[in-house]
C-alpha positions as CSV (number, residue, x, y, z in Angstrom):
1,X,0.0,0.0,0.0
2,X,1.3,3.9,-0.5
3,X,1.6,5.5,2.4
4,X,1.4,9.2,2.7
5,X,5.5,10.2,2.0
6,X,4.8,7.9,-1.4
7,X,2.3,9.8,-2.5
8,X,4.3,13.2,-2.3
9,X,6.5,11.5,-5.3
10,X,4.0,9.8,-7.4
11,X,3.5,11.2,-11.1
12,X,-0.1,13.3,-10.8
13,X,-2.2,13.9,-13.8
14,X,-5.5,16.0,-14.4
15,X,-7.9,15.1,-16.9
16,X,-7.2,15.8,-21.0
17,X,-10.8,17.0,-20.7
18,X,-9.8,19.7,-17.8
19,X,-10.4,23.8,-18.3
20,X,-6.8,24.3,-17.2
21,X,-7.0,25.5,-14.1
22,X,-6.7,24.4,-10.4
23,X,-10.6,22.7,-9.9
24,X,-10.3,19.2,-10.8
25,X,-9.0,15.7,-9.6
26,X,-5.8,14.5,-9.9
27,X,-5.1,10.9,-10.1
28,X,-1.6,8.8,-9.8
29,X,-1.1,5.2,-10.4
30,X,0.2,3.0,-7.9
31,X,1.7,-0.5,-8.5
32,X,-1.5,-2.1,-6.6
33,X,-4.1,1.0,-7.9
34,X,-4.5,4.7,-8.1
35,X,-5.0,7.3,-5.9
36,X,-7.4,10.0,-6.3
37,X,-6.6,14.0,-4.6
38,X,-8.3,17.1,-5.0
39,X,-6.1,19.5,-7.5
40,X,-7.1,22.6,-5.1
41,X,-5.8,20.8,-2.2
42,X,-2.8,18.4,-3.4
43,X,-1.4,18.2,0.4
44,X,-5.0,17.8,1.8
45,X,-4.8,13.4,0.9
46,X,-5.7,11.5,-1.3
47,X,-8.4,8.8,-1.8
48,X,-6.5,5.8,-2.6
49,X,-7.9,3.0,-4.6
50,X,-7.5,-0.7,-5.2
51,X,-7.0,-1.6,-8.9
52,X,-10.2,-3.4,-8.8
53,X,-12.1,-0.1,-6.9
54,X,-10.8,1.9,-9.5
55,X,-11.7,0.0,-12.6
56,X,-15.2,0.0,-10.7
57,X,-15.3,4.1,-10.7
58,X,-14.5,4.3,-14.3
59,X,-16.8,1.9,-15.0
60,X,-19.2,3.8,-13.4
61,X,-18.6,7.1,-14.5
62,X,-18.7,6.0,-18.1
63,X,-21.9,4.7,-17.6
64,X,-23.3,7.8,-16.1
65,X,-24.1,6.2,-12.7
66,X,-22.1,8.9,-11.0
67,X,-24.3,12.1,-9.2
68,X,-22.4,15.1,-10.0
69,X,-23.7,16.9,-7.4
Protein backbone atom coordinates (compact mmCIF):
# COMPACT_ATOMS: atom_id res chain seq x y z
CA UNK A 1 0.00 0.00 0.00
CA UNK A 2 1.31 3.87 -0.54
CA UNK A 3 1.60 5.52 2.45
CA UNK A 4 1.39 9.22 2.66
CA UNK A 5 5.49 10.19 2.00
CA UNK A 6 4.82 7.90 -1.38
CA UNK A 7 2.30 9.82 -2.48
CA UNK A 8 4.25 13.17 -2.33
CA UNK A 9 6.45 11.45 -5.32
CA UNK A 10 4.00 9.76 -7.45
CA UNK A 11 3.54 11.17 -11.14
CA UNK A 12 -0.05 13.32 -10.76
CA UNK A 13 -2.25 13.92 -13.77
CA UNK A 14 -5.46 16.03 -14.41
CA UNK A 15 -7.94 15.07 -16.86
CA UNK A 16 -7.23 15.82 -21.02
CA UNK A 17 -10.83 17.04 -20.66
CA UNK A 18 -9.82 19.70 -17.83
CA UNK A 19 -10.41 23.75 -18.35
CA UNK A 20 -6.78 24.29 -17.21
CA UNK A 21 -6.99 25.47 -14.08
CA UNK A 22 -6.70 24.37 -10.36
CA UNK A 23 -10.55 22.72 -9.94
CA UNK A 24 -10.34 19.18 -10.82
CA UNK A 25 -9.01 15.71 -9.63
CA UNK A 26 -5.85 14.46 -9.90
CA UNK A 27 -5.07 10.90 -10.14
CA UNK A 28 -1.60 8.82 -9.80
CA UNK A 29 -1.12 5.24 -10.39
CA UNK A 30 0.18 2.97 -7.88
CA UNK A 31 1.74 -0.54 -8.47
CA UNK A 32 -1.46 -2.10 -6.61
CA UNK A 33 -4.08 0.99 -7.91
CA UNK A 34 -4.53 4.72 -8.09
CA UNK A 35 -5.03 7.25 -5.90
CA UNK A 36 -7.39 10.04 -6.33
CA UNK A 37 -6.59 14.04 -4.60
CA UNK A 38 -8.28 17.14 -5.05
CA UNK A 39 -6.10 19.46 -7.51
CA UNK A 40 -7.12 22.56 -5.10
CA UNK A 41 -5.83 20.80 -2.20
CA UNK A 42 -2.77 18.44 -3.36
CA UNK A 43 -1.42 18.17 0.41
CA UNK A 44 -5.03 17.79 1.84
CA UNK A 45 -4.75 13.44 0.92
CA UNK A 46 -5.74 11.52 -1.32
CA UNK A 47 -8.38 8.80 -1.85
CA UNK A 48 -6.55 5.79 -2.64
CA UNK A 49 -7.93 2.96 -4.62
CA UNK A 50 -7.49 -0.67 -5.20
CA UNK A 51 -7.02 -1.56 -8.94
CA UNK A 52 -10.19 -3.36 -8.83
CA UNK A 53 -12.08 -0.11 -6.91
CA UNK A 54 -10.75 1.89 -9.46
CA UNK A 55 -11.67 -0.04 -12.60
CA UNK A 56 -15.17 0.00 -10.68
CA UNK A 57 -15.27 4.15 -10.72
CA UNK A 58 -14.48 4.32 -14.30
CA UNK A 59 -16.83 1.87 -15.05
CA UNK A 60 -19.22 3.80 -13.45
CA UNK A 61 -18.63 7.06 -14.47
CA UNK A 62 -18.72 6.01 -18.12
CA UNK A 63 -21.94 4.72 -17.60
CA UNK A 64 -23.25 7.80 -16.09
CA UNK A 65 -24.08 6.24 -12.69
CA UNK A 66 -22.07 8.88 -11.02
CA UNK A 67 -24.33 12.08 -9.24
CA UNK A 68 -22.45 15.11 -10.05
CA UNK A 69 -23.74 16.90 -7.41
Amino acid sequence: MVTDTDLARLEWRKSSYSGGGNDCVEVAFTGDGAAVRDSKNPGGGALRLSRREWDGLLAAARAGRLDPR
